[in-house]
C-alpha positions, 0 to 999 in steps of 0.5 A, a space after each residue: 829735220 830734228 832742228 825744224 822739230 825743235 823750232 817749231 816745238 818750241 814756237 808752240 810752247 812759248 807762242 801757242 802757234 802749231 805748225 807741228 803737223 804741217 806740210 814737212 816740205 811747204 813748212 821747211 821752204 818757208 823756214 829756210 827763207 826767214 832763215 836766209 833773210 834773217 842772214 843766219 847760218 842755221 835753224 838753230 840760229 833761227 830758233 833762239 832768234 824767234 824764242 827770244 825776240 817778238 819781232 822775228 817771231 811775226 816774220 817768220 809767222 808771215 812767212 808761214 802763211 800762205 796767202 794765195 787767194 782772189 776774188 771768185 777764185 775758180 768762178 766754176 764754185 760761185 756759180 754753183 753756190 749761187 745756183 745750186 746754195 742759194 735757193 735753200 737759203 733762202 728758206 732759212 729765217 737767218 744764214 750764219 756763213 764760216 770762212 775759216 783761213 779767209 786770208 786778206 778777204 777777197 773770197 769773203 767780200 766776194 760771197 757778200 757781193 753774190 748773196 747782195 746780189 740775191 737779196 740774202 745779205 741783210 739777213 746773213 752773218 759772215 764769220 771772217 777768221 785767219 790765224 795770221 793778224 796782218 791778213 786779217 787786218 787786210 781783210 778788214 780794211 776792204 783795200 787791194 791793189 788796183 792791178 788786180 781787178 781786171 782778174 777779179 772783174 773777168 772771175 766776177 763775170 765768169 761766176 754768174 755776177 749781175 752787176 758791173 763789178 766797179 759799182 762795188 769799190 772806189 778806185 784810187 791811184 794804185 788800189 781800190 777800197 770796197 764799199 763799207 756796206 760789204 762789210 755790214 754783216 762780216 765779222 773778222 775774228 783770229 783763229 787758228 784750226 790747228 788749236 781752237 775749237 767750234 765757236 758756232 753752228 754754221 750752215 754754209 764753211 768756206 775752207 778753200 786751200 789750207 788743207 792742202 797745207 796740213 799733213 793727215 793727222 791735222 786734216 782729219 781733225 780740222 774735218 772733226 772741227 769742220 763737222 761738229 760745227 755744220 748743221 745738218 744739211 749745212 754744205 762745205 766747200 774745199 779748194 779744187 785739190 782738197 777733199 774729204 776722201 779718207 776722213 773719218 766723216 766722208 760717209 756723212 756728206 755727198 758731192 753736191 757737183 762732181 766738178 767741185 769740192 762742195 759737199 752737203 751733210 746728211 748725218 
């Protein structure tokens, strides 16, 4: 344990990555795997490794983030928004959307997709931010495996979709790219939760399934960044097995639907 401290200790210190106060058996896995494809004996080794070269650093930082996401994920939350999310903003004279730990993208274009669908796009910013560079550039060139829409076009369906799904890419031999006016109001930025602070004023954050990721200390102050950049009356959305149970701000929110983990502001 004391050899994965200094690690990541020193990856802090030198890099300005904080992975202090992650998960002790998610961030212990994952070292454990770059050690064993680095062919190395211990962490130690590892360690004068990444301080010393660039390249092993930008290894083990991909397998440090976890990239598990798909296009309407839990279709369950997309119908909500668009049923429950979507008639208050429309009220609004201009919609500014957060996806913090966006990944490769595909819930990002996903909620480009919904809001297009109803009308809401035009006037609508996407803030599109990962703390990890190859995601994002993922993200940004709209592109993904061609194996994966068959999922991604039941989900889009199961979410209340009123479109044919394929409208929305161009199909290649083994992957698709999506259309380029999806990304017209996106904008794709790093970020790391862990160090940086509120950039904007949102009224809708997408944080789904990087909590679950972070030990307490580091949940409860992502849910202090989280707060002081929603507006009020401004909605959270978390992945199904996170919450804002035991944060300092539960008492600020309610639960918009029991079935999901979207919640409003209202102090």
């Amino acid at each position: 344990m004391i050899e994965i401290k200094l690690l990541l200790e020193g990856i802090y210190r030198l890099y300005g990555y904080d992975y202090r106060n992650y998960n002790y058996a998610s961030i212990r896995r994952r070292i454990l795997l770059r050690m064993n494809a680095e062919q190395l004996d211990t962490i130690s080794a590892l360690q004068n490794k990444v301080l010393h070269d660039h390249d092993c650093l930008k290894r083990l930082l991909s397998n440090m983030v976890i990239s598990v996401t798909e296009m309407y994920r839990d279709p369950d939350v997309f119908a909500l928004f668009r049923s429950k999310l979507v008639p208050w903003l429309r009220t609004l004279p201009a919609i500014r959307i957060w996806h913090a730990g966006c990944s490769t993208g595909e819930e990002v274009y996903s909620i480009a997709m919904l809001l297009h669908e109803e009308g809401l796009y035009e006037k609508t910013r996407i803030y599109a931010t990962d703390i990890h560079e190859e995601a994002l550039q993922i993200a940004e060139s709209a592109t993904y495996p061609l194996k994966n829409m068959q999922i991604y076009t039941k989900n889009y369906q199961q979410s209340g979709g009123i479109n044919a799904f394929s409208q929305y890419y161009k199909a290649g031999k083994d992957h698709v790219t999506f259309h380029d006016f999806l990304k017209d109001n996106i904008i794709f930025a790093e970020h790391n939760l862990v160090t940086d602070g509120s950039f904007n004023e949102f009224h809708v954050i997408f944080c789904r399934n990087v909590l679950i990721y972070f030990n307490n200390e580091l949940q409860d102050r992502v849910h202090h960044l989280f707060y002081n950049s929603l507006g009020k009356n401004g909605f959270l959305i978390l992945g199904q097995n996170e919450s804002i149970s035991f944060s300092k701000h539960q008492a600020s929110y309610e639960q918009l639907d029991p079935s999901a983990r979207i919640y409003r502001k209202i102090r």
